[in-house]
C-alpha positions as CSV (number, residue, x, y, z in Angstrom):
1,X,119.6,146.1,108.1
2,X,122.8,145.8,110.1
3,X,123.6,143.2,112.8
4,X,123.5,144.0,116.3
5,X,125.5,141.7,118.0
6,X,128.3,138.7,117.1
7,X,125.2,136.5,117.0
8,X,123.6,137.9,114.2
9,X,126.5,138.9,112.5
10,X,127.6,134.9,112.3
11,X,123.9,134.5,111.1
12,X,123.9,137.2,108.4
13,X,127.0,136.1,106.7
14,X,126.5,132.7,106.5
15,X,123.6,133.8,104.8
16,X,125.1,136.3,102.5
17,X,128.0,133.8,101.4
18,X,125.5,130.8,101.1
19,X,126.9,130.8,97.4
20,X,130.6,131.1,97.4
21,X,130.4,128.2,100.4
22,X,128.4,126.6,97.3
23,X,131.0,126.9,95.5
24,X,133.8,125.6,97.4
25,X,131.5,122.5,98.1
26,X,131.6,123.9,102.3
27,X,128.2,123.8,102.7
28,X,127.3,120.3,104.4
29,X,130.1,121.4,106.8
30,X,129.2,125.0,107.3
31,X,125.5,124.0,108.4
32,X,126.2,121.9,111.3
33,X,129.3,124.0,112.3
34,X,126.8,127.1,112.9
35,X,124.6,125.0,114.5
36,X,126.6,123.9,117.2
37,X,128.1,127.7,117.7
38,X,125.3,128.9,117.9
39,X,123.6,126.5,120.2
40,X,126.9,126.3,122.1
41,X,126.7,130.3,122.3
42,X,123.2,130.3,123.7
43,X,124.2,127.7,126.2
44,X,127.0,130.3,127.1
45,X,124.8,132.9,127.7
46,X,122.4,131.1,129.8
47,X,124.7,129.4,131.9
48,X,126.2,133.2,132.6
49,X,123.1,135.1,132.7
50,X,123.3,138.8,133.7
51,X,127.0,138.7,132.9
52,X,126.6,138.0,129.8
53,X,127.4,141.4,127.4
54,X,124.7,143.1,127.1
55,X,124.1,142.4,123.4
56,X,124.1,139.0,124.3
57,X,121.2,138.9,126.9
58,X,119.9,135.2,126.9
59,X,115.6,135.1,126.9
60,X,114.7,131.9,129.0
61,X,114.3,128.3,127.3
62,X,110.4,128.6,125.8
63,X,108.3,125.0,126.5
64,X,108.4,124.2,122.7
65,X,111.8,124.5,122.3
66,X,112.2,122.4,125.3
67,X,110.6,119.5,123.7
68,X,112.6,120.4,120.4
69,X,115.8,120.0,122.7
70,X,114.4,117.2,124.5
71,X,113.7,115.2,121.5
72,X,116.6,115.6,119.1
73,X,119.0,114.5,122.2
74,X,117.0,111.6,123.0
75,X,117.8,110.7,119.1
76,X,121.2,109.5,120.2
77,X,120.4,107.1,123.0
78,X,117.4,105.6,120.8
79,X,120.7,105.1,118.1
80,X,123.0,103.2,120.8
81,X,119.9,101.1,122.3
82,X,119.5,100.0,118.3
83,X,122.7,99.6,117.6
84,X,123.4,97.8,120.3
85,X,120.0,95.6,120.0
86,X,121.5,94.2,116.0
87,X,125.6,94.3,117.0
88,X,126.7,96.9,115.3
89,X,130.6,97.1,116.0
90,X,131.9,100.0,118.0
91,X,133.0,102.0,114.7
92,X,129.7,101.9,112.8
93,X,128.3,103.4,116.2
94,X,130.7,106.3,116.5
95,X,129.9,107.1,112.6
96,X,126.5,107.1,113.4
97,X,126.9,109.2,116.3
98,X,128.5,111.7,114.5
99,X,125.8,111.7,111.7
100,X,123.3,112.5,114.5
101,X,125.3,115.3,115.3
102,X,125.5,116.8,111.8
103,X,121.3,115.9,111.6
104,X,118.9,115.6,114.4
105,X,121.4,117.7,116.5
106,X,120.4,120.1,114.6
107,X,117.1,120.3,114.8
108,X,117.3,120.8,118.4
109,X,120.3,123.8,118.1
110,X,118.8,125.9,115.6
111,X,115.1,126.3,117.4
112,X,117.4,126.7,121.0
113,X,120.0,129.4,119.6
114,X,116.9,131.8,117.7
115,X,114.8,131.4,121.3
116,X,117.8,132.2,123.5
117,X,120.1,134.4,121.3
118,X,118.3,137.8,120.1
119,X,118.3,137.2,117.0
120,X,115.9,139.2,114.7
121,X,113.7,137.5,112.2
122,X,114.1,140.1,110.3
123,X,117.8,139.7,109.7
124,X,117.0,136.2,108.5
125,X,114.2,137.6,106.1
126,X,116.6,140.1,104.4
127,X,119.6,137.5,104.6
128,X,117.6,134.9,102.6
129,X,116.4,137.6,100.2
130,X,120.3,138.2,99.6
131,X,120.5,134.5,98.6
132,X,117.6,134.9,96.3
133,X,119.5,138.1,94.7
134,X,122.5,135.3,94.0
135,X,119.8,132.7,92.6
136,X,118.6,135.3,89.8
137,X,122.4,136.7,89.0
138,X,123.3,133.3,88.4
139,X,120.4,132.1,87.0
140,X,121.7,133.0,83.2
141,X,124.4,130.8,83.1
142,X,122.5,127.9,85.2
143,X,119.3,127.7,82.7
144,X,121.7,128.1,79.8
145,X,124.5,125.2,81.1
146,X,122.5,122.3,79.1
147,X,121.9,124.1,75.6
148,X,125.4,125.4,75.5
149,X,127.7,122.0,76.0
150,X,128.6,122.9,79.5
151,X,129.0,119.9,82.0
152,X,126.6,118.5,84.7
153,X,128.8,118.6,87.5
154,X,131.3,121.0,87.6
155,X,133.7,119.6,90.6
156,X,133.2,117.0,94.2
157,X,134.9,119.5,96.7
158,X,138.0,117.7,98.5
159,X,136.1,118.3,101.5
160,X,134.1,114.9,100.7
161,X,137.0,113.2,103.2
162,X,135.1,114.5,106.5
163,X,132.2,112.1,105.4
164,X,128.6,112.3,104.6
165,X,125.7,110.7,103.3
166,X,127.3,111.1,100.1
167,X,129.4,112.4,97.2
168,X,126.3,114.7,96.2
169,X,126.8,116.9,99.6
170,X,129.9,118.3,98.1
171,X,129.7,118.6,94.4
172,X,129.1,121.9,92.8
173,X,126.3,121.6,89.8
174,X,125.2,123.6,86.4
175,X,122.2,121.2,86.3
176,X,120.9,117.0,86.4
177,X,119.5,115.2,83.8
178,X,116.0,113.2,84.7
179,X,116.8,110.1,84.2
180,X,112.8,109.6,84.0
181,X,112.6,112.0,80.8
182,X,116.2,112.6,80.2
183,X,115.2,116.4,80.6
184,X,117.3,118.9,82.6
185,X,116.6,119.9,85.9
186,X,118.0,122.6,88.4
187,X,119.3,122.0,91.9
188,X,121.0,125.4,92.5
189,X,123.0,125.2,96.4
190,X,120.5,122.0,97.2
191,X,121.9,118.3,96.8
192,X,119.2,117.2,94.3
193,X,116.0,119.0,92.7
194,X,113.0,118.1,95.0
195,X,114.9,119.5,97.9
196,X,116.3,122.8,95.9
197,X,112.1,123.2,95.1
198,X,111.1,123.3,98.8
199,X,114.0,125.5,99.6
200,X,112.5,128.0,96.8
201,X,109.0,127.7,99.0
202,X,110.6,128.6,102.0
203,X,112.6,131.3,100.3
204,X,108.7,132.7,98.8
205,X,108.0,132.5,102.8
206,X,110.7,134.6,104.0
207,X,110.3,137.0,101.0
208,X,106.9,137.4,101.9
209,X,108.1,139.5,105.6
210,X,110.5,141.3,103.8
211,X,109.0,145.5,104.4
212,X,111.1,146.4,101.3
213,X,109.5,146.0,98.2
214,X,112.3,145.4,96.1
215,X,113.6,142.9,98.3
216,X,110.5,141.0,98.1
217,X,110.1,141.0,94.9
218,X,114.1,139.9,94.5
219,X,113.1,137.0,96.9
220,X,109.8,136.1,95.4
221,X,110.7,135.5,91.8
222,X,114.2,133.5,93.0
223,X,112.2,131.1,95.2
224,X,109.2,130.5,91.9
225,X,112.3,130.1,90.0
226,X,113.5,127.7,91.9
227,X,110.5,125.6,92.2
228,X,109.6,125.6,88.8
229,X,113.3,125.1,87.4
230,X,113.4,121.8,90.1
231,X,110.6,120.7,87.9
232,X,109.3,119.2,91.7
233,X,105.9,118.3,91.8
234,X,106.3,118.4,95.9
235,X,107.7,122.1,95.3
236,X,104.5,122.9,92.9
237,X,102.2,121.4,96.2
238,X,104.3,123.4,99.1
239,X,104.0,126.5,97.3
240,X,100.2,126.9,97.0
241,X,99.8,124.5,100.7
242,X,102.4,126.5,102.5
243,X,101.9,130.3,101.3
244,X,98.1,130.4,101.2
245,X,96.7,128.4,104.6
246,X,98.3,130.6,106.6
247,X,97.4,133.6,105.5
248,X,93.6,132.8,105.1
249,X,93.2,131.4,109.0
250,X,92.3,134.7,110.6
251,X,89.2,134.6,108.8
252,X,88.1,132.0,111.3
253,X,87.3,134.9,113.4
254,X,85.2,136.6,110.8
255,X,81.2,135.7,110.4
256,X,81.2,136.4,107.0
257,X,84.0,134.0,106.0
258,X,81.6,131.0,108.0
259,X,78.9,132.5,106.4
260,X,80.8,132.5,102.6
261,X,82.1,128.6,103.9
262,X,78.3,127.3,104.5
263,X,77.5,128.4,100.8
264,X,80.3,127.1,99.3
265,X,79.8,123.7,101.7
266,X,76.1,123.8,100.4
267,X,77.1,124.0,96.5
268,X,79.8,121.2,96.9
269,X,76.9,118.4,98.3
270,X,75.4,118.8,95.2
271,X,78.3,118.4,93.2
272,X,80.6,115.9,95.0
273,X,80.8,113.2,92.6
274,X,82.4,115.6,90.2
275,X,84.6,116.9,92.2
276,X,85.3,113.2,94.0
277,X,86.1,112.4,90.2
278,X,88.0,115.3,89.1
279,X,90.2,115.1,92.8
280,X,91.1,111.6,91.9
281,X,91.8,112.4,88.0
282,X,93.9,114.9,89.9
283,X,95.8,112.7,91.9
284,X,96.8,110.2,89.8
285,X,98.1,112.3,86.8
286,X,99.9,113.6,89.9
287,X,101.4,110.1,90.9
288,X,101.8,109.4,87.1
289,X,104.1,112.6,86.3
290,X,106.8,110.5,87.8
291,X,105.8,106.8,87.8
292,X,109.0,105.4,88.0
293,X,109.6,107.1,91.4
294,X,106.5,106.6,93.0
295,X,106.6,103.1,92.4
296,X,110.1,102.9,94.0
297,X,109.0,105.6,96.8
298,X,105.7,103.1,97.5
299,X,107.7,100.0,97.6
300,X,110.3,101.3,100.5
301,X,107.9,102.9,102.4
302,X,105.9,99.1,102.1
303,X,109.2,97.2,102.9
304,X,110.2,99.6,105.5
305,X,106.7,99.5,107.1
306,X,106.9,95.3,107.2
307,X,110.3,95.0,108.8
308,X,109.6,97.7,111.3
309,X,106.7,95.6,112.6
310,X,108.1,92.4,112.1
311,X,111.8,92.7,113.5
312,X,112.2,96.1,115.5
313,X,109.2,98.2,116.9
314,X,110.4,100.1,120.0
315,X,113.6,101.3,118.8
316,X,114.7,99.7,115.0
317,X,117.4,98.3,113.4
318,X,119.5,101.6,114.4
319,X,120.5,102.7,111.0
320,X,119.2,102.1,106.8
321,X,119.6,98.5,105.4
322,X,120.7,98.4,101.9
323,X,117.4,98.1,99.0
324,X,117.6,95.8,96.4
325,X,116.7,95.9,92.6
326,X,113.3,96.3,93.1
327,X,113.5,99.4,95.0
328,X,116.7,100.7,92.7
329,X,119.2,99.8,95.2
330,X,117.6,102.7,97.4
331,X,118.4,101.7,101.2
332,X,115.7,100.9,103.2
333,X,114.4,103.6,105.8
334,X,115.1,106.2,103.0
335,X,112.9,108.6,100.8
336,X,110.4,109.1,104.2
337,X,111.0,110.7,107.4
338,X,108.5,108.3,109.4
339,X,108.7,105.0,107.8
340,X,112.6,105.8,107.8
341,X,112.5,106.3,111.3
342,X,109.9,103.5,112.3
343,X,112.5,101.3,110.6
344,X,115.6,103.0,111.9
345,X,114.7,103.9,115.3
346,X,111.1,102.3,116.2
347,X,108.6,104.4,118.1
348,X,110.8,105.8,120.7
349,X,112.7,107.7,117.7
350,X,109.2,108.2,115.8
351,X,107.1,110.0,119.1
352,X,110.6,112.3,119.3
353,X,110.0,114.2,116.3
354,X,106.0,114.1,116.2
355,X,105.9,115.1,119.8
356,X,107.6,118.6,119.2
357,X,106.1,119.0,115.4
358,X,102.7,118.9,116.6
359,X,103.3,121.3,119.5
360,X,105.0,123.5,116.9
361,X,102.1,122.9,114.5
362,X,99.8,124.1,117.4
363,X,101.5,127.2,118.8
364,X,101.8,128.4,114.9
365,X,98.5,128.0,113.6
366,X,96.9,129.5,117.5
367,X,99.1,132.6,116.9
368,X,98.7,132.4,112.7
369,X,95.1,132.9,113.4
370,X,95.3,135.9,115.8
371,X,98.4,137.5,114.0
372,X,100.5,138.1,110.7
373,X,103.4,137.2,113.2
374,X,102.5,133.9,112.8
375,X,102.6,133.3,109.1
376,X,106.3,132.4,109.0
377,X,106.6,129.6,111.4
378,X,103.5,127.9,110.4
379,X,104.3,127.9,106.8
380,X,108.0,126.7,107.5
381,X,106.4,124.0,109.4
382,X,104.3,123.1,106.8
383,X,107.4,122.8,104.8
384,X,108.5,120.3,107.0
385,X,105.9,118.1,107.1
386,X,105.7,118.0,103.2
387,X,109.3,117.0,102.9
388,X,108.9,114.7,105.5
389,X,107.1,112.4,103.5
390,X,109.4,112.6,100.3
391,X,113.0,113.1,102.2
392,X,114.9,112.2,105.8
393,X,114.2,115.7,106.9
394,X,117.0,115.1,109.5
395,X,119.8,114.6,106.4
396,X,119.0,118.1,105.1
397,X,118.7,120.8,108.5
398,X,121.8,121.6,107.5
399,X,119.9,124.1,104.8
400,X,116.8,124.2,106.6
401,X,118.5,126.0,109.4
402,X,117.2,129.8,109.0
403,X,113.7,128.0,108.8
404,X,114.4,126.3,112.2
405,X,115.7,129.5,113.6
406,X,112.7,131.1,112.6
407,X,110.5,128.7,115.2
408,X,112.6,129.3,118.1
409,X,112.5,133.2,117.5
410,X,108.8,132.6,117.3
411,X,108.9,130.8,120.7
412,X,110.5,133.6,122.2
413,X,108.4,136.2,120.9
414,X,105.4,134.8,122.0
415,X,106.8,134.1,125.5
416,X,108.2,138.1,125.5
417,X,104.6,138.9,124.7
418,X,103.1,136.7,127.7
419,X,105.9,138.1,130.0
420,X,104.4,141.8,130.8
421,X,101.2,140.1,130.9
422,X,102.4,137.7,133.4
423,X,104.4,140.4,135.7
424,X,101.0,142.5,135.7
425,X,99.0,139.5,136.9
426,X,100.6,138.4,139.5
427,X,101.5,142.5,140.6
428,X,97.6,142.6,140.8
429,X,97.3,139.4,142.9
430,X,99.3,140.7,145.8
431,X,97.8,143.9,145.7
């Protein structure tokens, strides 16, 4: 599993030294750097075309990706027009300009540098298997850090002075404390626990596609160790929502899964106030497990809700308010991808990121259903959309990358597929 070209290489080793990059505190900085490399790299190669090397061959723009592109840029303008709309001064504006570059940008690069560049999936499977390999080496000393005296935080890198969202981004960690249960918790290279947890589920995902059985295996057990040491009950939902769904929609082309479905459809009518009962029980020793935070999560997704309606509906109040003591201080617009950006940037910014999820959503669960090849992208979507109601999915890309790669190589191979298919049509038209 070599790289093939200066593309993957860059790939491939940011992967391999996602740890020591940990451990300088590089890591907020590293992510949107490769992003805009790459993205600037694919924009190289399609603007020279066939004299780009040969390694380097762009694949055209696919439609998804388009509205990926599309919508992250249109992020920015949305921003000014808010900005603008509540007199924000010139120098909050650029700082917020610059956050959208190190966050929706993002979102937008990554899908347009694995549809253009060729890029393998598979090189992004092994790579993240690698990080997995770290994850279990250091997972001695991590899981150990709390009964043996050592510290919380070991160091905030000096490389806080570029800016962020904060002093978290760029400290290096043994473990957290719950301030719920005064237990500890495990973060490993993520800024705080929930997140780590859904990086473990996408790390399950890629581990699943790794051919090499030790690899997997490596992969597997670091990404359940990092959900279960995250002590997430968001990580304990994505790994049983985004692993198994995929992986059971081709039997929507068997007859004896509807078959098998009927039955089982037929046995719950007679036992749905049970299982009503028991879903509920469910849910609410779910919501319970963490009171403290769901209360808090609620309450800013009410308050951001209110003021969105009331105040700023087309395009917000162009960045987070501050929260007071009844939401712990939290800033308003945060904890929640869609009420934040109902609040921050009104529908305009809302429709941007639905309008290319749900075309994403689509074109994975179509190809899940005919194909294995499918599998990846749909559960790495999946992860999105579960950590876009708990987190500002736009504040964390910056590790979510390889899982946004992975939907613009998915573009591209289903528009490689459709190519010979095309070329034969129309060859058969004019004959």
């Amino acid at each position: 599993m070599q790289p093939q070209n200066p593309a993957e290489a860059l790939v491939y080793k940011t992967l391999l030294w996602t740890w020591p990059l940990y451990g300088l505190g590089a890591l907020y900085i590293v992510g949107p750097v490769l992003g805009w490399l790459l993205g600037g790299l694919a924009l190289t190669a399609l603007y020279f075309g066939p004299a780009m090397r040969r390694d380097l061959k762009p694949h055209p723009i696919p439609p998804v990706v388009w509205t990926w592109v599309i919508g992250m840029a249109l992020m920015l303008p949305i921003l000014w027009v808010g900005h603008v709309n509540w007199d924000f001064s010139a120098k909050t504006t650029i700082r917020s300009s610059i956050g959208w570059a190190k966050g929706w940008a993002l979102m937008g690069l990554f899908p347009l540098a694995g549809a253009v560049l060729p890029i393998r999936r598979e090189i992004l499977v092994r790579g993240q298997c690698h990080v997995g390999l770290w994850v279990l080496i250091l997972a001695p000393i991590l899981l150990a850090a709390p009964y043996i005296g050592l510290p919380e935080r070991i160091f905030t890198s000096p490389l806080k002075v570029v800016g962020g969202p904060g002093p978290q981004y760029f400290s290096v960690y043994f473990y957290t404390f719950d301030p719920a249960s005064w237990t500890p918790r495990w973060q490993f290279f993520a800024p705080w626990s929930p997140f780590a947890a859904l990086l473990g589920v996408c790390m399950v995902l890629f581990a699943l596609e790794e051919p090499n059985n030790r690899w997997r295996a490596i992969g597997i057990a670091a990404g359940i160790l990092m959900i279960f040491a995250s002590k997430s009950r968001m990580g304990l939902v994505g790994l049983v929502v985004c692993t198994i769904p995929p992986r059971l929609l081709p039997l929507m082309g068997r007859t004896w899964a509807w078959f098998v479905l009927a039955g089982l459809t037929a046995s719950l009518a007679m036992t749905a106030d049970k299982l009503i009962n028991a879903v509920t029980a469910a849910i609410s020793t779910f919501k319970n497990a963490r009171a403290d935070s769901t209360r808090v999560r609620a309450t800013l997704q009410r308050i951001a809700e209110e003021r969105w309606w009331e105040e700023a509906v087309w395009f917000g109040h162009g960045r987070p308010a501050p929260g007071s003591h009844i939401v712990e201080y939290m800033p308003i617009g945060s904890h929640h991808t869609w009420f934040g950006l109902l609040f921050v940037k009104g529908v305009a910014g809302f429709l941007a990121l639905f309008i290319p999820l749900v075309f994403q959503l689509l074109l994975g669960a179509l190809d899940a259903t005919a194909s294995k090849r499918g599998r990846l992208p749909l559960g790495i979507v999946f992860v999105i959309i579960l950590l876009s109601f708990g987190e500002n999915i736009e504040i964390e890309a910056y590790l979510l990358w390889p899982g946004l790669m992975v939907l613009g190589i998915h573009a591209r191979e289903l528009a490689t597929d459709k190519a010979p298919f095309m070329q034969q049509k129309r060859r058969s038209t004019v004959a």
